[in-house]
C-alpha positions as CSV (number, residue, x, y, z in Angstrom):
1,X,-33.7,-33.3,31.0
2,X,-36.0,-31.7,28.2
3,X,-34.7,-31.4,24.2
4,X,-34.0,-27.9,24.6
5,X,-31.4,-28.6,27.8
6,X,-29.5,-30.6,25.5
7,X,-28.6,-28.5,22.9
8,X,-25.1,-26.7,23.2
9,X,-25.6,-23.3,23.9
10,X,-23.8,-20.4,21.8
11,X,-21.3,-18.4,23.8
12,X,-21.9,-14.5,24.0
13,X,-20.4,-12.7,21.3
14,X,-20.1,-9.5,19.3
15,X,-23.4,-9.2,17.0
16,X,-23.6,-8.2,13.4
17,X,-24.6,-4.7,14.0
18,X,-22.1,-4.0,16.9
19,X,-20.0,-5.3,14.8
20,X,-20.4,-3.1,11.3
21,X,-20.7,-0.1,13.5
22,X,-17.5,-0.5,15.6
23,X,-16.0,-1.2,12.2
24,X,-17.2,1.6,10.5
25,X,-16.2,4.1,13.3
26,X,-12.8,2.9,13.1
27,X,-12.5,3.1,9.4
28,X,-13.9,7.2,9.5
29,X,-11.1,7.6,12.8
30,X,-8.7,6.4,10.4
31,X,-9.5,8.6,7.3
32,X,-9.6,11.4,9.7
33,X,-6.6,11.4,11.2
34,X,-2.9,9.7,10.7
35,X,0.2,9.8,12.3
36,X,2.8,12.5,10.9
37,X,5.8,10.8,9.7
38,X,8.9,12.3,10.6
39,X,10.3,13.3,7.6
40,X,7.2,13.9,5.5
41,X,6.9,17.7,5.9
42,X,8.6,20.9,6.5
43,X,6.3,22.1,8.9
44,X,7.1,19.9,11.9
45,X,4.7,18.6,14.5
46,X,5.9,18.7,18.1
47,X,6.3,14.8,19.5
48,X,3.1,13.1,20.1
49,X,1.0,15.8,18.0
50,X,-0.7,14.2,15.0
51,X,-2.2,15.8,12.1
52,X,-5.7,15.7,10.7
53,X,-6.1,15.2,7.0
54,X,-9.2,14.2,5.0
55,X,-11.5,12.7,4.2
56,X,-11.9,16.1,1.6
57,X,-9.1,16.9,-0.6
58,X,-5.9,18.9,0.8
59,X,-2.9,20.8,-0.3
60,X,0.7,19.5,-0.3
61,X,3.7,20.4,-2.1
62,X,5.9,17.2,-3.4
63,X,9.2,17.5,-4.4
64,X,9.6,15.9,-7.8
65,X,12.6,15.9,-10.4
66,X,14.3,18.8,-8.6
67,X,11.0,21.0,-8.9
68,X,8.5,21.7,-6.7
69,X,4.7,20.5,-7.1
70,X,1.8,21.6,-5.7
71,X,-1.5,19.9,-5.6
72,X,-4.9,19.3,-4.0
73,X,-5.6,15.7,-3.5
74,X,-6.9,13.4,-0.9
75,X,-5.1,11.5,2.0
76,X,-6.2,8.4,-0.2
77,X,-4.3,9.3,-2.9
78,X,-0.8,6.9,-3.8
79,X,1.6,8.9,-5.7
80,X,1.3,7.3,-8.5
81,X,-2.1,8.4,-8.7
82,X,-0.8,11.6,-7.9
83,X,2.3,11.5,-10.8
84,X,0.0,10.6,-13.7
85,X,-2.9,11.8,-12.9
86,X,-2.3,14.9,-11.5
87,X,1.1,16.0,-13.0
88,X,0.9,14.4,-16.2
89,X,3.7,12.6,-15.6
90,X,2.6,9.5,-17.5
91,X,6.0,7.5,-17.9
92,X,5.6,6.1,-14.3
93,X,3.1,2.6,-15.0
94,X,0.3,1.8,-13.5
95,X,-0.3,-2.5,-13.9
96,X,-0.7,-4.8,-11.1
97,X,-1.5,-1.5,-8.6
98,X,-0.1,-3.8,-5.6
99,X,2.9,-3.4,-5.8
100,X,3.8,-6.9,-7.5
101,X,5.4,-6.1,-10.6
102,X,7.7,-3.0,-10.6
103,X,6.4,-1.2,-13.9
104,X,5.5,2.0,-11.1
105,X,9.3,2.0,-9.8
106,X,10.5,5.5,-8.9
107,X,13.2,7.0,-6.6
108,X,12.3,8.3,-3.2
109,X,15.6,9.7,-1.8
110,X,17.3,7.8,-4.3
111,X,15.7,4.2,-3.2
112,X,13.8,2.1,-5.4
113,X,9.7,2.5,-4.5
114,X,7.1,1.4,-6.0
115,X,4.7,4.2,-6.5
116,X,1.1,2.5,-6.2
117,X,2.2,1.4,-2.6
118,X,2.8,4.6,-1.3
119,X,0.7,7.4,-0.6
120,X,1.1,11.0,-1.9
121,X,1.2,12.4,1.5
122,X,3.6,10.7,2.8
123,X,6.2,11.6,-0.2
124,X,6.2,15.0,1.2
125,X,9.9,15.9,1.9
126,X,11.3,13.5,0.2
127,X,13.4,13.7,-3.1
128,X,11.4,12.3,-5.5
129,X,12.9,11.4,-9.6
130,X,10.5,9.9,-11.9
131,X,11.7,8.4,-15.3
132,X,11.4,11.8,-16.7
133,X,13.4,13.1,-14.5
134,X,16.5,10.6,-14.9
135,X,17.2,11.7,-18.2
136,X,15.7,13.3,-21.4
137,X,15.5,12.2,-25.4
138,X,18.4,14.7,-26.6
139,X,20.3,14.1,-22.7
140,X,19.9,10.5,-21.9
141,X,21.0,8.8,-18.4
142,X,23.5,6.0,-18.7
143,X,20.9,3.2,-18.1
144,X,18.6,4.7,-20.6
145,X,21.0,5.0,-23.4
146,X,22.2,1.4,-22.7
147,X,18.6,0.2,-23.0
148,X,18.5,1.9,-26.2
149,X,21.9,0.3,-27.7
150,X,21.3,-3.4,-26.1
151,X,17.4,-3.7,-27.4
152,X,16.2,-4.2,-24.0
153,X,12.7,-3.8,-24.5
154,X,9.7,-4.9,-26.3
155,X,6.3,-3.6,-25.3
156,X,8.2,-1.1,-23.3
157,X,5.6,-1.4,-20.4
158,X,7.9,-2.2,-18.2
159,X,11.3,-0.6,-19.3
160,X,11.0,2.8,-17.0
161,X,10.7,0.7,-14.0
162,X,13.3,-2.0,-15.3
163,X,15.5,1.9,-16.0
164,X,14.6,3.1,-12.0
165,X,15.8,0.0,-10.7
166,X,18.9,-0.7,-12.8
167,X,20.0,3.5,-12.3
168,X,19.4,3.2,-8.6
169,X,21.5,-0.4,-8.2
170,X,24.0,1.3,-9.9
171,X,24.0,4.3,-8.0
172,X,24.4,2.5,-5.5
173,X,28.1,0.3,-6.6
174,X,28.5,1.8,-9.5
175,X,30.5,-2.1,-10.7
176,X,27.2,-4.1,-10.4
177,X,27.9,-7.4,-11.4
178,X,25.4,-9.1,-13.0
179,X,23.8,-11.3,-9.8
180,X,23.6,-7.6,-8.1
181,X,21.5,-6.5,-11.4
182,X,19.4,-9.4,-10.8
183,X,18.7,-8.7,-7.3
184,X,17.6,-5.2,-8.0
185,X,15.4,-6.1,-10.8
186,X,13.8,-9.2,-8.6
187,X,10.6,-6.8,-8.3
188,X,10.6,-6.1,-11.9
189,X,8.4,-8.3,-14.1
190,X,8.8,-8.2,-18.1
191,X,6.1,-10.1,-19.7
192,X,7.8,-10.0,-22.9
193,X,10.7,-12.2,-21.9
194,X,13.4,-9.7,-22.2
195,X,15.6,-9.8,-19.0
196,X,18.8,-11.2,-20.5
197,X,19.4,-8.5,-22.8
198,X,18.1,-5.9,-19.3
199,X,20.7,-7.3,-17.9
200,X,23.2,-6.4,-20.9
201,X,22.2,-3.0,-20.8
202,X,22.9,-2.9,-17.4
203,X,26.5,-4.1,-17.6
204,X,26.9,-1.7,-20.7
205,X,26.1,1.2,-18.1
206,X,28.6,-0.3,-15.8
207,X,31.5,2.0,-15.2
208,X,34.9,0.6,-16.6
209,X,36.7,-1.4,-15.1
210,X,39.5,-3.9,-14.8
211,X,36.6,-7.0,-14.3
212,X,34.3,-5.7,-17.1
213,X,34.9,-6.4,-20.2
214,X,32.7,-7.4,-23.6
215,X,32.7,-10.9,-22.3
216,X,31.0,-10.2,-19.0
217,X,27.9,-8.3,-21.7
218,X,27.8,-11.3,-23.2
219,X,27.9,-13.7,-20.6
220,X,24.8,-11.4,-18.9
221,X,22.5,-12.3,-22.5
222,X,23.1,-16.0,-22.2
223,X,22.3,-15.7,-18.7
């Protein structure tokens, strides 16, 4: 048996080039065409129809504090890229841009979202409420003015998504207790330290009843 018999031969694969050109065709397929959520436009698709966007910029029409939005962007775009840059609407964060830390928080439909994780296009027909929306400087939401009274902010980076997810837990029961607050706001990430006294605020915009009390604020800051 010569040298060469001996050596273990290389099973048949995919090479390099195949490789990068499969690849890349899939990756144009993709930024050509998408799937048509549901809910995502008033101009329904029949079932099994899918829509072609991109890769060059489009028109859509977003939905956002009560108003409607039009704008030419591309498929690519999130929404937060869409909000700030596009709309000027600058109180929605960008910071980690994965989704990580909350600061992009807005409502979709009332939920919690994180902004940077989701894509303009697919906000279409959808309720959308940005920080700005939730309240104004002379007409301030519950949770806002809270934040205001407790001192529940420092750098204030963080605060309008701490204020999206506190308004929307409370939206949702209304008598949050203060482990519900903490659920909500798992996603939320203050480098400045100042969670106890978010959670204050949060109890402070609690509606009254007979199991809150001045206490229960208090207890929430030593929390």
């Amino acid at each position: 048996m010569s040298r060469d018999d001996r050596k273990p031969r290389k099973p048949p694969g995919i090479s390099r080039r195949s490789f990068i050109k499969g690849a890349g065709a899939v990756a144009a397929a993709a930024g050509l065409v998408r799937v048509q959520p549901a809910s995502a436009d008033e101009k329904r698709l029949p079932a099994g129809v899918i829509e072609r966007l991109g890769p060059e910029a489009t028109t859509i029409e977003l939905n956002i504090n009560g108003k409607p939005a039009t704008l030419e962007i591309e498929p690519r775009v999130a929404l937060l890229s869409a909000l700030r840059e596009h709309l000027g609407l600058t109180g929605t964060k960008l910071a980690c841009d994965r989704g990580a830390c909350g600061a992009c928080t807005v409502h979709l439909d009332g939920k919690p979202v994180t902004s940077c994780m989701v894509l303009a296009v697919d906000a279409r027909g959808h309720q959308i409420t940005t920080i700005e929306g939730l309240g104004t400087p002379s007409n301030m939401h519950p949770v806002q003015a809270a934040f205001v009274e407790t001192d529940a902010l420092q750098c204030g980076f963080c605060t309008p998504g701490m204020v999206m997810s506190v308004a929307a837990a409370l939206e949702r029961n209304p008598a949050a207790t203060t482990d519900e607050i903490k659920r909500a706001t798992a996603g939320n990430i203050c480098r400045c330290g100042t969670y106890p006294h978010v959670f204050a605020a949060a109890l402070r915009a609690v509606k009254p009843g007979p199991a809150k009390s001045a206490s229960s604020v208090r207890a929430a800051k030593d929390a």
